[in-house]
Backbone as numpy.savetxt, mean C-alpha at the origin, in Angstrom:
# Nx Ny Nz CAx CAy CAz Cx Cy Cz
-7.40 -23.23 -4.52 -7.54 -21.86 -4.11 -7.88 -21.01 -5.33
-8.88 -19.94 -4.59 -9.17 -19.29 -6.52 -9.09 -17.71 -6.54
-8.07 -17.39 -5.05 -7.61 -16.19 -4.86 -7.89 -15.40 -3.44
-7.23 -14.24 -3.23 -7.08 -13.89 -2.05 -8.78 -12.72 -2.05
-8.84 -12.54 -1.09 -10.10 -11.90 -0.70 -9.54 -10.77 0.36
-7.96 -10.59 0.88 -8.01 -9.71 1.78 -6.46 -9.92 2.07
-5.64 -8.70 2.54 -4.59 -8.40 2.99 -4.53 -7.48 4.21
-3.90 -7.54 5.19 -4.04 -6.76 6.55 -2.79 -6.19 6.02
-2.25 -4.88 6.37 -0.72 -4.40 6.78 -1.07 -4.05 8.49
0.21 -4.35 9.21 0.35 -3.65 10.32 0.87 -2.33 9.81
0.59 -0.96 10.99 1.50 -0.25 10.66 1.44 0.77 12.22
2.57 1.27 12.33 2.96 1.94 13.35 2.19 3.20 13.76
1.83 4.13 12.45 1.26 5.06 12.69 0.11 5.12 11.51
-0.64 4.62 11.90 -1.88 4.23 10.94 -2.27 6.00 10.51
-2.53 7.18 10.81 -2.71 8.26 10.09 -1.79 8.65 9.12
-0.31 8.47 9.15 0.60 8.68 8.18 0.89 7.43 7.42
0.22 6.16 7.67 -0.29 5.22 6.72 -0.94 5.45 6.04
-2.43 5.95 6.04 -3.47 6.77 5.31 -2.97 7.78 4.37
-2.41 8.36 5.13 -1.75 9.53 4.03 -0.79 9.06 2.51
-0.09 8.18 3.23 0.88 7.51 2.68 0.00 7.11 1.45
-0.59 6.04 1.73 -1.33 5.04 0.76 -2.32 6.14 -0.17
-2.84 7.53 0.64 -3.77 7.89 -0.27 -3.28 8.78 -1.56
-1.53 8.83 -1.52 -0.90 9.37 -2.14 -0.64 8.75 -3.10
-0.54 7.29 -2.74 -0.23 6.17 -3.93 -1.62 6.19 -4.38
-2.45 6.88 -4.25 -3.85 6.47 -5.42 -4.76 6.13 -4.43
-4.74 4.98 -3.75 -5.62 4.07 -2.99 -6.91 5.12 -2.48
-8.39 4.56 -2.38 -9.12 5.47 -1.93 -9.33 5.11 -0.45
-9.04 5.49 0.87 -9.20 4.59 1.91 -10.45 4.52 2.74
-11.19 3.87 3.16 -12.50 4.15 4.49 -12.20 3.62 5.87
-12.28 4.26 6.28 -12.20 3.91 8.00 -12.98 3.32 8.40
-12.57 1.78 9.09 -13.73 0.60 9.87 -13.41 0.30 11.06
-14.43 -0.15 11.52 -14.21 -0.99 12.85 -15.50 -1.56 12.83
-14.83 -3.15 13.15 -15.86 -4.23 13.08 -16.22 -4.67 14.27
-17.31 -4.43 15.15 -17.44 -4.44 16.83 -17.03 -3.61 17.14
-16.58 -3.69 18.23 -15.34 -3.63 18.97 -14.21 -3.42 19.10
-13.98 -4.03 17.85 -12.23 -4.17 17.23 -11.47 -2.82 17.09
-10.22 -2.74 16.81 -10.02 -1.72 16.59 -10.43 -1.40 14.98
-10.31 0.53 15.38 -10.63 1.59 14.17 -9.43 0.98 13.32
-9.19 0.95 12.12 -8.45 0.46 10.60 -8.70 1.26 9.61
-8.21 1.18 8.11 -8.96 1.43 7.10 -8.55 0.45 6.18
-9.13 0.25 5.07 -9.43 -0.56 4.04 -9.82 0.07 2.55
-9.09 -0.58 1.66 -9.24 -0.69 0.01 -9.40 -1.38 -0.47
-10.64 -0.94 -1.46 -11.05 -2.61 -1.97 -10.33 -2.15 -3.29
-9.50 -3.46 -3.44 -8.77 -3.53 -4.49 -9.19 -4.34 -5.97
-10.04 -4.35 -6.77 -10.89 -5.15 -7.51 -10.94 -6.25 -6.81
-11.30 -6.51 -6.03 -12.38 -7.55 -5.12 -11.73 -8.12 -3.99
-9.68 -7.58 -3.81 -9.00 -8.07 -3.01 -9.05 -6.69 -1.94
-9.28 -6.57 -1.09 -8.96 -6.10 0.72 -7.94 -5.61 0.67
-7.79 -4.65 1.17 -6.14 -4.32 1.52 -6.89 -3.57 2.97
-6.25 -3.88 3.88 -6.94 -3.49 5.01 -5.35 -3.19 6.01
-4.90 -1.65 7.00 -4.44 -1.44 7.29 -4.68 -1.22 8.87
-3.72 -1.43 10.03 -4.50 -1.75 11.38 -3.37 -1.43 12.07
-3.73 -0.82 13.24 -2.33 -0.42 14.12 -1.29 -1.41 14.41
-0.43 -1.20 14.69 1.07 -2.35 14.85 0.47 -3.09 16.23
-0.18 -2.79 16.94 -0.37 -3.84 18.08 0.44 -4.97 18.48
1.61 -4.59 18.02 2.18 -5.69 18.49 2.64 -7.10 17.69
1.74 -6.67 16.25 1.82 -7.68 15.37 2.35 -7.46 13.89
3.87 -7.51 14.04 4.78 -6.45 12.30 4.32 -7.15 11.20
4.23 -6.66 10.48 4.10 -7.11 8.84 5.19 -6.79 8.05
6.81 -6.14 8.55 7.54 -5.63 7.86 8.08 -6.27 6.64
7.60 -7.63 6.42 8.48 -8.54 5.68 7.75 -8.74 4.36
6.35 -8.11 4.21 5.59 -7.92 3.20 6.06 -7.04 2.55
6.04 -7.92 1.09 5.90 -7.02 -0.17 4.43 -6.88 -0.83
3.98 -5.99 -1.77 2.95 -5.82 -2.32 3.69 -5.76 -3.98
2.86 -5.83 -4.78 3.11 -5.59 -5.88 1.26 -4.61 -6.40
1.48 -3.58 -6.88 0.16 -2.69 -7.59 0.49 -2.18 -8.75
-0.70 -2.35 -9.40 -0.92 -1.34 -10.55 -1.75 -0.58 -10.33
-1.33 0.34 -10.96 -1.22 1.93 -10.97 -1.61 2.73 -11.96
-3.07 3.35 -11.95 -3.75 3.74 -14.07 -1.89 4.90 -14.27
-1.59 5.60 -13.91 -0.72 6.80 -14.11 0.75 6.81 -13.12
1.43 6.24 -13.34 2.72 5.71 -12.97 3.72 7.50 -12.72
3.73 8.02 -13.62 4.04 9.28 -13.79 3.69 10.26 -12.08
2.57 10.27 -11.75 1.67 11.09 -11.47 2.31 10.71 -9.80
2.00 9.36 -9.55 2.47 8.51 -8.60 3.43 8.57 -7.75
4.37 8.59 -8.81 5.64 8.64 -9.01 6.05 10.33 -8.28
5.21 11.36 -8.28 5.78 12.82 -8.29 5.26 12.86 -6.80
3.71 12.09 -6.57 3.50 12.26 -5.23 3.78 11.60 -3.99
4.74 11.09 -4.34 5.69 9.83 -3.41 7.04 10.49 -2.92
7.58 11.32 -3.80 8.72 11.68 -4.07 9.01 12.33 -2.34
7.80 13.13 -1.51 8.26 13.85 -0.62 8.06 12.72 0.46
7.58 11.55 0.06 7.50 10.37 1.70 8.45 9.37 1.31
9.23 8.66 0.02 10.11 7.94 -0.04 11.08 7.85 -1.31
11.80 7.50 -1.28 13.08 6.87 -2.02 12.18 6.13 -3.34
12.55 7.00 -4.44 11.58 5.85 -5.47 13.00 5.44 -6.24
12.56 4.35 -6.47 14.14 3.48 -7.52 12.80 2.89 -8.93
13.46 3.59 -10.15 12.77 2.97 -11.03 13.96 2.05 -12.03
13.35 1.05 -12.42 13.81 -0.38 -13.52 12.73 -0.57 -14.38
13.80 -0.12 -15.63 12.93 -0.09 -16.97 13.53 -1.10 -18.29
14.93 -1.86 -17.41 15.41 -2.74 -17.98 14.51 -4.06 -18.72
13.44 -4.67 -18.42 12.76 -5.62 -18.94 11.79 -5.29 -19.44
12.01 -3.68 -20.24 11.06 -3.52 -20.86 10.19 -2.38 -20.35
9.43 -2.74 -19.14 8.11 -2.06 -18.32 8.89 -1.38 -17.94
8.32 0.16 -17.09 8.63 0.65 -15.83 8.42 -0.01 -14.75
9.32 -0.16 -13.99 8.96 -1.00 -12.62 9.14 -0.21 -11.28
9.15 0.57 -10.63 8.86 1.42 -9.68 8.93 0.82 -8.56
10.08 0.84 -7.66 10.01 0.23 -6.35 10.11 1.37 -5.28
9.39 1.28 -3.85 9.22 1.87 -2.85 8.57 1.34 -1.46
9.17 2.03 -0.51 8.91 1.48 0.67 7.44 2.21 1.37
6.61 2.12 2.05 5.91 2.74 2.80 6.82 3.15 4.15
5.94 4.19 4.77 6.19 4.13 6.25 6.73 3.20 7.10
5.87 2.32 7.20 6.79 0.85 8.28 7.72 0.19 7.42
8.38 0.19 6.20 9.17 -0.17 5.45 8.58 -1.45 4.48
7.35 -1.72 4.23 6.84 -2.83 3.43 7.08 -2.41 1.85
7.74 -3.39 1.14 8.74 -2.64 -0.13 6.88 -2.81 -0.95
7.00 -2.21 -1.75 5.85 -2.01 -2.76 6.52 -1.94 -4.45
6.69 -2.40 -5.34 6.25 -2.16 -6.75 5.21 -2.24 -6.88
5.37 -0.91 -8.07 4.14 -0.29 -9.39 4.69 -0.74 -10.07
3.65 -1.35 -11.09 3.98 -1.21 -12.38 2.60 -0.58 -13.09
3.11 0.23 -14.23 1.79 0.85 -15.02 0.68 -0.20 -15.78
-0.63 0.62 -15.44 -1.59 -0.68 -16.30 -3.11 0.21 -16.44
């Protein structure tokens, strides 16, 4: 295997997903492939992050891990959608947080 090409999240309320994610940085575009349902998607240096209504199908058990150019910045515009816990014990800042449907996420700066 020589790496991932794509990640789906389910999420419950895919507009306050958008919001969510566009707060963490992410730039998002809205797709639909056919038919399929409307989504949006980030291309993440060459990996997918692609977000899609809960239909029925949870992703709650996903973690993500991202870097982040400005950890600081991030960090201030998160503050009004979740609980940020930072660990700076090994050195780095490590930044943990949940999204909307509860999928835990660390930042770390890079």
């Amino acid at each position: 295997m020589r790496g991932f090409s794509y990640v789906v999240l389910r999420c419950a309320d895919l507009e306050r997903t958008r919001q969510f994610y566009e707060a963490l940085g992410l730039q998002l575009v809205p797709e639909q492939h056919g038919s399929g349902l409307k989504h949006y998607s980030s291309d993440l240096g060459g990996v997918i992050l692609e977000f899609y209504p809960f239909a029925g199908k949870p992703t709650s058990g996903l973690q993500l891990g991202l870097v982040v150019p400005d950890i600081g910045r991030v960090i201030e515009s998160l503050r009004s959608w979740t609980t940020v816990t930072m660990d700076d014990s090994g050195g780095a800042a490590v930044v943990t947080i949940r999204d909307p449907d509860g999928h835990r996420i660390e930042l770390r700066a890079g």
